[in-house]
NUBA-794855 format. One line per 10 residues: number of its first residue (from 1); for each residue x, y, z of N, C-alpha, C. Coordinates in pm, whole numbers. Example, Ala and Ser with C-alpha at 12.3 -4.5 7.8 and 13.67 -1.06 7.14 Angstrom:
BEGIN
1 = 1319:-569:780:1230:-450:780:1320:-330:780 ~ 1285:-225:708:1367:-106:714:1290:3:787 .
END
This chain:
BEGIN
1 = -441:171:-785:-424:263:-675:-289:238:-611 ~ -252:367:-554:-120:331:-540:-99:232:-402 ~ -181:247:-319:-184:166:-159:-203:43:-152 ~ -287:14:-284:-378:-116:-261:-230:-209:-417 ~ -190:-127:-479:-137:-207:-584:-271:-242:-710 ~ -381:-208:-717:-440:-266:-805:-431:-172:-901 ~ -477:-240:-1010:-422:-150:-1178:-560:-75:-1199 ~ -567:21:-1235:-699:103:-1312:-673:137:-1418 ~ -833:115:-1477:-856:122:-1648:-857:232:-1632 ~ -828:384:-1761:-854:477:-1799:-1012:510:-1788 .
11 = -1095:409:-1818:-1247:419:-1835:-1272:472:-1678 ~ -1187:362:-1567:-1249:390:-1448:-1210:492:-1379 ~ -1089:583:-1419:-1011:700:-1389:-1133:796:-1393 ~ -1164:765:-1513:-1278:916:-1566:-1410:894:-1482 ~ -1425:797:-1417:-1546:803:-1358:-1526:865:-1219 ~ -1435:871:-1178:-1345:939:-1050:-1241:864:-962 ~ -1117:934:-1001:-1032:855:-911:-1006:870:-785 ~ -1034:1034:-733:-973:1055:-623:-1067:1035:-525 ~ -1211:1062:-557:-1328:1030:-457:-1368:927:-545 ~ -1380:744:-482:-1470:670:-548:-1620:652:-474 .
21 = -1685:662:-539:-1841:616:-471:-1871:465:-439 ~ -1884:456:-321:-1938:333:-326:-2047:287:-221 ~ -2115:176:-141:-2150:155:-34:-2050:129:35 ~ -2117:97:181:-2023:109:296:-1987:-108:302 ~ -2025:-139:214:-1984:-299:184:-1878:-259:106 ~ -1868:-216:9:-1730:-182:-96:-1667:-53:18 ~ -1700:-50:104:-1583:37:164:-1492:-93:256 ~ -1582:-183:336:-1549:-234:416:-1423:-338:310 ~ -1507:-409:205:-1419:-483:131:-1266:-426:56 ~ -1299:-276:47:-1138:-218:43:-1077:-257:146 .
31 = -1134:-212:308:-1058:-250:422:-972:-336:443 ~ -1089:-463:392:-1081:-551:424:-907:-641:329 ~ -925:-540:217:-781:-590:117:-669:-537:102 ~ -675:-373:190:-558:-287:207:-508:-403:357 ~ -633:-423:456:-511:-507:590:-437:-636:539 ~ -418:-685:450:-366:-809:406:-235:-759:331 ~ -217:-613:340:-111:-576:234:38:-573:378 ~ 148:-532:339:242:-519:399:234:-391:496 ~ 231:-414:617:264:-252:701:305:-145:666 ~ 474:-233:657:562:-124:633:592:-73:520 .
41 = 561:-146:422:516:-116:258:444:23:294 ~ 269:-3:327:202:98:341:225:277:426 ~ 299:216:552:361:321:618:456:404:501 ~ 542:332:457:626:407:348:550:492:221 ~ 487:393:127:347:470:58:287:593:115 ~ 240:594:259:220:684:281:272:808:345 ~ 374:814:385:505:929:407:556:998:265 ~ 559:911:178:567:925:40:465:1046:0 ~ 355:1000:-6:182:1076:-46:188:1181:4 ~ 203:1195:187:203:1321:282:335:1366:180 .
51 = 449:1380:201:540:1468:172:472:1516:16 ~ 436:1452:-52:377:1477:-209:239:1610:-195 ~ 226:1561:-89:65:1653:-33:92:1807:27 ~ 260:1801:104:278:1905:123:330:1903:281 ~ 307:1782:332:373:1813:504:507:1771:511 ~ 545:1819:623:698:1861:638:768:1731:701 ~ 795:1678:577:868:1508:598:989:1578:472 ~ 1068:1466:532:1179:1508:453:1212:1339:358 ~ 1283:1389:253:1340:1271:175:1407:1161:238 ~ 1448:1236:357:1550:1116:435:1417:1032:465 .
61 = 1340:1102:530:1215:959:614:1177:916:550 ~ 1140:983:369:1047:854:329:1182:736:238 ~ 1282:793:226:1384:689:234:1409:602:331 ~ 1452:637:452:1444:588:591:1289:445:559 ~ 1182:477:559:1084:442:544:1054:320:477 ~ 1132:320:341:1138:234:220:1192:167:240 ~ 1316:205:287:1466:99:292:1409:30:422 ~ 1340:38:523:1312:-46:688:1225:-174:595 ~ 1114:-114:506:1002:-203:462:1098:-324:339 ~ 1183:-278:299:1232:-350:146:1319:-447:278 .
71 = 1390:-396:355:1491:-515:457:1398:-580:548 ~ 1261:-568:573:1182:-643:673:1154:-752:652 ~ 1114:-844:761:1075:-970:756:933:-980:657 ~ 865:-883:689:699:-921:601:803:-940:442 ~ 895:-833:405:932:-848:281:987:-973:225 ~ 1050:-1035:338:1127:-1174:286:1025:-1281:314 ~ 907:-1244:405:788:-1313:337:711:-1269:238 ~ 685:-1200:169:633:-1151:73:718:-1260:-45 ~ 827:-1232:-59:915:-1299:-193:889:-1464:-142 ~ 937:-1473:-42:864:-1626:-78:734:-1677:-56 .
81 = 651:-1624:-7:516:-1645:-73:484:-1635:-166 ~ 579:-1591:-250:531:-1526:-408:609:-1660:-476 ~ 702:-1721:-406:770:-1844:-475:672:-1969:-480 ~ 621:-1944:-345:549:-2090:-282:410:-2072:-325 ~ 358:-1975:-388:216:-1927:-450:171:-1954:-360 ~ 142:-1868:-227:69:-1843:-196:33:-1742:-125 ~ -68:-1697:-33:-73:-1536:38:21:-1532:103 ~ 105:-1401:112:165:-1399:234:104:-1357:406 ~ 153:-1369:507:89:-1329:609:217:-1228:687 ~ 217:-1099:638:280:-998:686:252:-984:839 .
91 = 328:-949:900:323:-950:1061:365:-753:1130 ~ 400:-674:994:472:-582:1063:572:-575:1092 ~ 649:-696:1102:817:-702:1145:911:-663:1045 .
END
């Protein structure tokens, strides 16, 4: 998925990608693994999606958008948490 970063099998595409079924425990546990992701990553992802969907964002913002999240602090924690193996703890900054 594109928000969460996780990979999907073809098998699980066909079972439905755009509505998944689940309980409200596998809803919460998505929740619970999209808030551990980067803010401003996600903010960008999703300006991205909306303009893809059809609302009136322009290329500059979801550029604007990308380029704030790739120069942010969560990002230069992200890379070295990824050095030091371990989670990062994104803050939004």
């Amino acid at each position: 998925m594109l928000l969460s970063a996780q990979p999907m099998l073809a098998q699980d595409l066909l079972g439905g990608f755009v509505h998944r079924l689940g309980t409200v425990d596998d809803a919460m546990t998505w929740a619970q693994e999209m808030s551990q992701l980067a803010p401003l990553t996600i903010r960008a992802h999703k300006k991205a999606l909306e303009r893809l969907g059809g609302m009136e964002i322009s290329m500059q913002e979801v550029e604007q958008a990308r380029l704030a999240a790739w120069a942010s602090e969560d990002a230069a924690e992200g890379r070295q948490a990824f050095l030091e193996k371990r989670p990062p703890k994104f803050t939004g900054q």
